[in-house]
N, C-alpha and C positions, 0 to 999 in steps of 0.2 A: 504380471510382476508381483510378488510378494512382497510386503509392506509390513513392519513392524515401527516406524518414525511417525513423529507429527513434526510440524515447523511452525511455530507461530512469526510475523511477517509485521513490524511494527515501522511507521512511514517518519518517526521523530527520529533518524541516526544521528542527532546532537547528542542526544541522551546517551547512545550507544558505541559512539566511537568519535575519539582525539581528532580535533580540526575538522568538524564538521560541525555550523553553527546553524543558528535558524534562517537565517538565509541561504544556506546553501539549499536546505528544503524546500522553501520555498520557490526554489530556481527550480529543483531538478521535479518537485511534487505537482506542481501549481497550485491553485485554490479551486474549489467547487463554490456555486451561488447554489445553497439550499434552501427551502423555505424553512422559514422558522424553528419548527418541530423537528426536524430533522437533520440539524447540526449537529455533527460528532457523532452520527449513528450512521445506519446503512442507509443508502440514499434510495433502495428500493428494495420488495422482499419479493420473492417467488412468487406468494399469493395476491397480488395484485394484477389486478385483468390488463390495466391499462399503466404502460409506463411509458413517462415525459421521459424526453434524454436529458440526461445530468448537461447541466452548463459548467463550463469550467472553461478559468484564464490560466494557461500554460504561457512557459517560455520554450521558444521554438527550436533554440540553441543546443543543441545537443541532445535531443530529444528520445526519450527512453522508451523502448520496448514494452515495459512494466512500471507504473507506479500509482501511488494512491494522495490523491488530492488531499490538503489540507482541510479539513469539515466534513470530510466522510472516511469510510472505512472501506469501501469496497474499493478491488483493484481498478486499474484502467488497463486493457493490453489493446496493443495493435493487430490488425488484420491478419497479420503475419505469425501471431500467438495464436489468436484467436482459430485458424486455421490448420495450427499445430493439437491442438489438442479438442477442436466440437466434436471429432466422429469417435472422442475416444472414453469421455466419460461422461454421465448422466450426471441430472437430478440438479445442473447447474445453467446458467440463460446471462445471454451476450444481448445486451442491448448498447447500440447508437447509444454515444455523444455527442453533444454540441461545444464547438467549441468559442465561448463567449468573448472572448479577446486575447489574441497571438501575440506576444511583442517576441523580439529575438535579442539579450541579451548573454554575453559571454561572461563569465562567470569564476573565473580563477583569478586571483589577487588581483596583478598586474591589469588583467580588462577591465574589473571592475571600477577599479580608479580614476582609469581612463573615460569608463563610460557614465559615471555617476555623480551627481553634484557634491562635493567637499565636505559639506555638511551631511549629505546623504548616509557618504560613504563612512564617516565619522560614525554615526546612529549604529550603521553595521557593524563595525570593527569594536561597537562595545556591547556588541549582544543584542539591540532592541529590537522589536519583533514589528514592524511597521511593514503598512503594507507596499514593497515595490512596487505591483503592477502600474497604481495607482499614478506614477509617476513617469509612464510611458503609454502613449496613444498606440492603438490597434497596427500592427504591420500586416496589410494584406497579402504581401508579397511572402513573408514569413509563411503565412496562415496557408499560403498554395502549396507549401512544400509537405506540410504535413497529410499522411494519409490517414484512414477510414481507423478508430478508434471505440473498443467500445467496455461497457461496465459488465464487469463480471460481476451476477447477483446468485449470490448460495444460500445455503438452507439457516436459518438463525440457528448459531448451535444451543444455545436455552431450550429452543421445541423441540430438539432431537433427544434432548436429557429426558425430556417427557415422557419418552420412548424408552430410552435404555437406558438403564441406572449408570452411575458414571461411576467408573470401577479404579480411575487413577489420579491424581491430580497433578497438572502440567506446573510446571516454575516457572512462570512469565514474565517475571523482571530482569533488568540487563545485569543483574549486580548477581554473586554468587555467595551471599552471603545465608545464613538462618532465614527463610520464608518466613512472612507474613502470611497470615489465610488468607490476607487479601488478595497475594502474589499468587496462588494457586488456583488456575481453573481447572475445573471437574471436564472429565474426558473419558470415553467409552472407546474401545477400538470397534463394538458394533456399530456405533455410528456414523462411523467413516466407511463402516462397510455397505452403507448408503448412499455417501456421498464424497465426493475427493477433498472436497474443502467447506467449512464452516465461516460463521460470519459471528463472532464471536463480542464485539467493538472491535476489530481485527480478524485479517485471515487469518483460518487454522487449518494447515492443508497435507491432507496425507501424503507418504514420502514419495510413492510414483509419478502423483502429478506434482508435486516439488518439483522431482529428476528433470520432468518435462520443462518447467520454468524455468529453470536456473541457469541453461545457456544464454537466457535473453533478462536475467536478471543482475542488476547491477549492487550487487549486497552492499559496497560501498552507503549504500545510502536507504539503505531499512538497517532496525533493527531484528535479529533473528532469532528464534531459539530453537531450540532440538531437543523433543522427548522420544525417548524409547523406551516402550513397552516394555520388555523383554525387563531390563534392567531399572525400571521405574526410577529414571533417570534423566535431568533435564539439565542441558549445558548450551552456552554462550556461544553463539559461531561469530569467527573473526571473518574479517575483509575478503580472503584468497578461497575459503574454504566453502 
Protein backbone atom coordinates (compact mmCIF):
# COMPACT_ATOMS: atom_id res chain seq x y z
CA UNK A 1 0.00 0.00 0.00
CA UNK A 2 1.24 3.48 -0.50
CA UNK A 3 1.35 5.69 2.41
CA UNK A 4 1.60 9.37 2.25
CA UNK A 5 -0.24 9.98 6.27
CA UNK A 6 1.19 9.81 9.74
CA UNK A 7 -1.41 9.63 12.85
CA UNK A 8 -0.23 10.50 15.99
CA UNK A 9 -2.52 8.52 18.90
CA UNK A 10 -2.71 10.49 22.32
CA UNK A 11 -4.50 8.05 25.42
CA UNK A 12 -5.91 11.70 27.35
CA UNK A 13 -9.44 12.03 25.11
CA UNK A 14 -10.55 14.59 27.88
CA UNK A 15 -8.32 16.99 26.31
CA UNK A 16 -9.71 16.06 23.01
CA UNK A 17 -13.22 15.60 22.94
CA UNK A 18 -16.73 16.96 24.98
CA UNK A 19 -17.89 14.56 27.82
CA UNK A 20 -14.99 12.62 28.15
CA UNK A 21 -13.35 13.11 31.71
CA UNK A 22 -10.37 11.63 33.53
CA UNK A 23 -12.16 8.87 34.53
CA UNK A 24 -13.59 7.86 31.77
CA UNK A 25 -9.73 7.05 30.93
CA UNK A 26 -9.00 5.69 33.37
CA UNK A 27 -11.88 3.06 32.92
CA UNK A 28 -11.26 2.45 29.33
CA UNK A 29 -6.99 3.03 29.62
CA UNK A 30 -6.12 1.32 32.88
CA UNK A 31 -2.92 2.15 34.69
CA UNK A 32 0.51 0.58 34.29
CA UNK A 33 2.93 -0.02 37.82
CA UNK A 34 6.33 1.21 36.21
CA UNK A 35 9.45 1.57 38.07
CA UNK A 36 10.39 4.71 38.90
CA UNK A 37 12.39 6.03 35.82
CA UNK A 38 10.16 5.02 33.58
CA UNK A 39 6.75 6.89 34.28
CA UNK A 40 5.43 8.73 31.24
CA UNK A 41 7.94 7.19 28.86
CA UNK A 42 7.98 3.87 26.88
CA UNK A 43 7.91 1.12 29.25
CA UNK A 44 10.39 -0.76 26.99
CA UNK A 45 12.71 -0.07 23.99
CA UNK A 46 13.78 -2.54 21.15
CA UNK A 47 17.36 -2.73 22.40
CA UNK A 48 16.82 -4.23 25.46
CA UNK A 49 17.92 -8.07 25.58
CA UNK A 50 15.49 -8.86 28.38
CA UNK A 51 12.02 -7.65 28.82
CA UNK A 52 9.75 -7.91 32.20
CA UNK A 53 5.92 -7.87 31.10
CA UNK A 54 4.45 -4.54 31.87
CA UNK A 55 2.01 -4.97 34.92
CA UNK A 56 -0.97 -3.09 34.64
CA UNK A 57 -4.77 -2.71 36.50
CA UNK A 58 -7.50 -2.66 33.77
CA UNK A 59 -11.23 -2.67 34.02
CA UNK A 60 -12.55 -5.69 32.53
CA UNK A 61 -15.86 -3.95 31.46
CA UNK A 62 -15.90 -3.47 28.10
CA UNK A 63 -12.59 -4.15 27.39
CA UNK A 64 -10.76 -2.62 24.22
CA UNK A 65 -8.96 -4.08 21.55
CA UNK A 66 -6.41 -1.18 21.60
CA UNK A 67 -5.36 1.03 24.38
CA UNK A 68 -2.47 2.67 26.12
CA UNK A 69 -2.12 2.66 29.99
CA UNK A 70 -1.95 5.52 31.99
CA UNK A 71 2.27 6.04 32.82
CA UNK A 72 3.31 4.77 29.64
CA UNK A 73 3.14 5.49 26.06
CA UNK A 74 3.14 2.23 24.32
CA UNK A 75 0.00 0.63 22.97
CA UNK A 76 -1.44 -2.59 24.54
CA UNK A 77 -3.49 -4.81 21.56
CA UNK A 78 -4.96 -8.03 22.03
CA UNK A 79 -3.98 -11.39 20.40
CA UNK A 80 -6.54 -10.73 17.94
CA UNK A 81 -4.36 -7.33 16.65
CA UNK A 82 -1.59 -8.74 17.49
CA UNK A 83 -2.28 -11.53 14.81
CA UNK A 84 -3.69 -9.16 12.41
CA UNK A 85 -0.74 -7.39 11.73
CA UNK A 86 3.14 -9.67 13.15
CA UNK A 87 3.44 -11.27 9.62
CA UNK A 88 2.89 -7.94 8.13
CA UNK A 89 5.48 -5.44 9.31
CA UNK A 90 9.02 -5.31 10.81
CA UNK A 91 11.35 -3.53 13.02
CA UNK A 92 8.41 -3.72 15.69
CA UNK A 93 8.13 -6.62 18.97
CA UNK A 94 4.89 -7.86 21.00
CA UNK A 95 5.70 -8.62 24.31
CA UNK A 96 3.30 -10.38 27.31
CA UNK A 97 1.49 -8.41 29.85
CA UNK A 98 0.64 -9.11 33.15
CA UNK A 99 -2.23 -8.25 34.30
CA UNK A 100 -1.88 -6.86 38.04
CA UNK A 101 -5.38 -6.40 39.15
CA UNK A 102 -8.90 -6.99 37.06
CA UNK A 103 -11.83 -5.39 38.66
CA UNK A 104 -15.01 -5.09 36.28
CA UNK A 105 -16.79 -1.92 36.59
CA UNK A 106 -19.49 -0.42 34.27
CA UNK A 107 -18.98 2.90 33.48
CA UNK A 108 -21.68 5.16 31.93
CA UNK A 109 -23.52 7.70 34.20
CA UNK A 110 -26.33 5.75 35.38
CA UNK A 111 -23.83 2.55 36.55
CA UNK A 112 -21.62 4.52 37.85
CA UNK A 113 -23.83 5.87 40.52
CA UNK A 114 -25.02 2.78 41.23
CA UNK A 115 -21.75 1.31 41.64
CA UNK A 116 -19.85 3.84 43.55
CA UNK A 117 -19.88 5.34 47.03
CA UNK A 118 -21.73 9.02 46.94
CA UNK A 119 -18.84 10.66 47.93
CA UNK A 120 -16.76 8.81 45.26
CA UNK A 121 -18.98 9.56 42.71
CA UNK A 122 -19.07 13.24 43.76
CA UNK A 123 -14.92 13.49 43.50
CA UNK A 124 -15.73 12.21 39.66
CA UNK A 125 -18.44 14.43 38.56
CA UNK A 126 -16.02 17.37 39.42
CA UNK A 127 -13.15 16.32 37.50
CA UNK A 128 -10.66 14.81 40.30
CA UNK A 129 -8.26 12.46 39.19
CA UNK A 130 -8.03 9.76 42.17
CA UNK A 131 -7.34 6.64 41.82
CA UNK A 132 -10.50 4.10 41.29
CA UNK A 133 -8.89 0.94 41.13
CA UNK A 134 -7.75 1.59 44.57
CA UNK A 135 -11.27 1.24 45.73
CA UNK A 136 -12.23 -2.26 44.35
CA UNK A 137 -10.47 -5.65 45.19
CA UNK A 138 -9.07 -7.94 42.44
CA UNK A 139 -12.22 -10.02 40.53
CA UNK A 140 -10.90 -13.17 39.32
CA UNK A 141 -13.80 -14.13 37.73
CA UNK A 142 -13.51 -10.82 35.58
CA UNK A 143 -9.74 -11.53 35.19
CA UNK A 144 -10.68 -15.31 33.30
CA UNK A 145 -12.58 -13.58 30.78
CA UNK A 146 -9.98 -11.57 29.40
CA UNK A 147 -7.59 -13.07 26.77
CA UNK A 148 -3.54 -13.02 26.05
CA UNK A 149 -2.60 -9.12 25.75
CA UNK A 150 0.43 -7.69 24.70
CA UNK A 151 2.94 -4.38 24.54
CA UNK A 152 3.65 -3.06 21.38
CA UNK A 153 7.41 -1.67 21.54
CA UNK A 154 8.68 0.47 18.38
CA UNK A 155 11.70 2.20 17.43
CA UNK A 156 12.28 5.77 19.64
CA UNK A 157 11.53 8.19 17.00
CA UNK A 158 14.49 10.67 18.37
CA UNK A 159 17.03 7.63 17.22
CA UNK A 160 15.54 7.46 13.92
CA UNK A 161 15.98 11.47 13.37
CA UNK A 162 19.58 10.41 14.04
CA UNK A 163 19.37 8.72 10.87
CA UNK A 164 17.36 10.93 8.67
CA UNK A 165 16.98 14.53 8.89
CA UNK A 166 13.53 15.40 9.70
CA UNK A 167 12.12 17.08 6.64
CA UNK A 168 8.60 18.23 8.05
CA UNK A 169 7.03 19.16 11.23
CA UNK A 170 3.89 17.20 12.48
CA UNK A 171 1.07 19.68 14.56
CA UNK A 172 0.58 17.67 17.59
CA UNK A 173 -1.83 19.50 19.60
CA UNK A 174 -5.68 18.88 19.74
CA UNK A 175 -6.38 22.67 19.39
CA UNK A 176 -6.15 24.20 15.64
CA UNK A 177 -4.84 27.23 16.55
CA UNK A 178 -1.03 29.16 15.42
CA UNK A 179 1.76 26.29 16.65
CA UNK A 180 3.83 26.67 19.16
CA UNK A 181 7.40 24.99 18.36
CA UNK A 182 6.73 23.18 21.11
CA UNK A 183 3.44 21.77 19.40
CA UNK A 184 5.62 20.64 16.48
CA UNK A 185 7.39 17.23 16.03
CA UNK A 186 10.14 16.72 13.53
CA UNK A 187 9.28 13.90 11.18
CA UNK A 188 10.94 12.33 8.14
CA UNK A 189 8.75 10.18 5.80
CA UNK A 190 12.34 7.90 5.43
CA UNK A 191 11.83 6.92 8.55
CA UNK A 192 8.71 5.46 8.42
CA UNK A 193 10.13 3.88 5.59
CA UNK A 194 11.80 1.80 8.28
CA UNK A 195 9.35 1.27 10.51
CA UNK A 196 5.33 1.52 10.73
CA UNK A 197 5.24 3.19 13.85
CA UNK A 198 7.37 5.47 16.25
CA UNK A 199 7.53 5.91 19.96
CA UNK A 200 7.59 9.38 20.06
CA UNK A 201 6.12 10.06 24.17
CA UNK A 202 3.28 8.59 21.89
CA UNK A 203 2.58 6.56 18.88
CA UNK A 204 3.34 8.00 15.51
CA UNK A 205 2.22 5.45 12.98
CA UNK A 206 2.29 5.36 9.35
CA UNK A 207 -1.14 5.35 7.49
CA UNK A 208 -1.18 1.55 6.26
CA UNK A 209 -0.61 0.18 9.56
CA UNK A 210 -3.13 2.87 10.89
CA UNK A 211 -5.70 1.38 8.13
CA UNK A 212 -4.94 -1.94 9.89
CA UNK A 213 -5.79 -0.54 13.56
CA UNK A 214 -8.58 1.33 13.14
CA UNK A 215 -11.24 -1.39 12.81
CA UNK A 216 -10.34 -2.59 16.43
CA UNK A 217 -9.91 0.99 17.42
CA UNK A 218 -12.16 2.99 19.55
CA UNK A 219 -11.10 6.79 18.50
CA UNK A 220 -13.78 7.79 21.05
CA UNK A 221 -11.22 7.76 23.43
CA UNK A 222 -7.61 8.76 22.04
CA UNK A 223 -6.81 11.72 20.85
CA UNK A 224 -5.69 11.66 17.20
CA UNK A 225 -4.08 13.78 14.60
CA UNK A 226 -3.44 13.47 10.79
CA UNK A 227 -0.34 14.82 8.94
CA UNK A 228 0.06 14.54 5.18
CA UNK A 229 3.10 14.81 3.53
CA UNK A 230 2.02 15.62 0.43
CA UNK A 231 0.26 18.78 1.69
CA UNK A 232 2.41 19.52 4.91
CA UNK A 233 -0.63 19.54 6.62
CA UNK A 234 -1.91 18.45 9.96
CA UNK A 235 -5.56 18.26 11.09
CA UNK A 236 -7.74 17.17 14.18
CA UNK A 237 -9.77 13.83 13.56
CA UNK A 238 -13.28 13.64 15.24
CA UNK A 239 -15.05 10.61 16.81
CA UNK A 240 -16.74 8.77 13.45
CA UNK A 241 -13.68 9.43 11.20
Amino acid sequence: MNWNKLYLLRSNPESWHKGITFFHRVMFHGEALLPEGRKGIASHDLEEETIAPMQIIVNAYDMPEIFCPIRSCNLIVSSKVRRKILDTFSNIVFAPVQFHKVYSLPWTTQEILASIPDNVARLIDEGHQLSIPDLFDNNSEAAATIGDYYELIAPNHYDLLDKYEPTHQFFMSWYEEKPLQSDLLPVSRFQFQETPITNAGFPVIREDFYSLLLPFLNTKMFGIKEFDFESNKSRTMTYNE
